[in-house]
Steps between C-alpha positions, in 0.01 A plus 500: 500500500890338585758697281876329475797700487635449156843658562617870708187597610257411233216365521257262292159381607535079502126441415621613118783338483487199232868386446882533637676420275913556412608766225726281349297283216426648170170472525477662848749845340240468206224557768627750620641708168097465389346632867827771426347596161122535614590677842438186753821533629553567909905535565500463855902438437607839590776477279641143588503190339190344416464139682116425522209569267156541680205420203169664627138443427497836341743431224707692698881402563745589796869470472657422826857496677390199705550143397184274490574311781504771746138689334353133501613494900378827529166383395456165709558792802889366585686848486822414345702895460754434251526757275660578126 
């Protein structure tokens, strides 16, 4: 089982993982706001901004401090650090 690092120190297992997608379209906050209402939500933010939304097969949703770019690179196995 490969888990990615999904932003300071957490972890999500990248079998599950469906879509990365950015917080920033309505439809994307509306997502969220409805896995927020029937307890899907995983803030892996730890109090900063959010930058990427991780959909997974579960209906479950993580909110991460990472950008897309660098949890898609994280995936394909190039290690790319930058952080929030």
């Amino acid at each position: 089982m490969k888990f990615i690092n999904v932003g300071y120190g957490n972890m999500a297992a990248a079998h599950r993982l469906i879509a990365v997608v950015s917080p920033d379209a309505a439809p994307v906050r509306r997502l969220v706001q409805d896995a927020r209402d029937a307890g899907h939500v995983i803030d892996a933010t730890c109090g900063h901004k959010t930058r990427a939304v991780l959909v997974m097969d579960s209906e479950h949703v993580i909110l991460s401090p990472l950008m897309p770019e660098t949890i898609a690179a994280r995936i394909d196995g190039k290690t790319e650090e930058r952080e929030a």
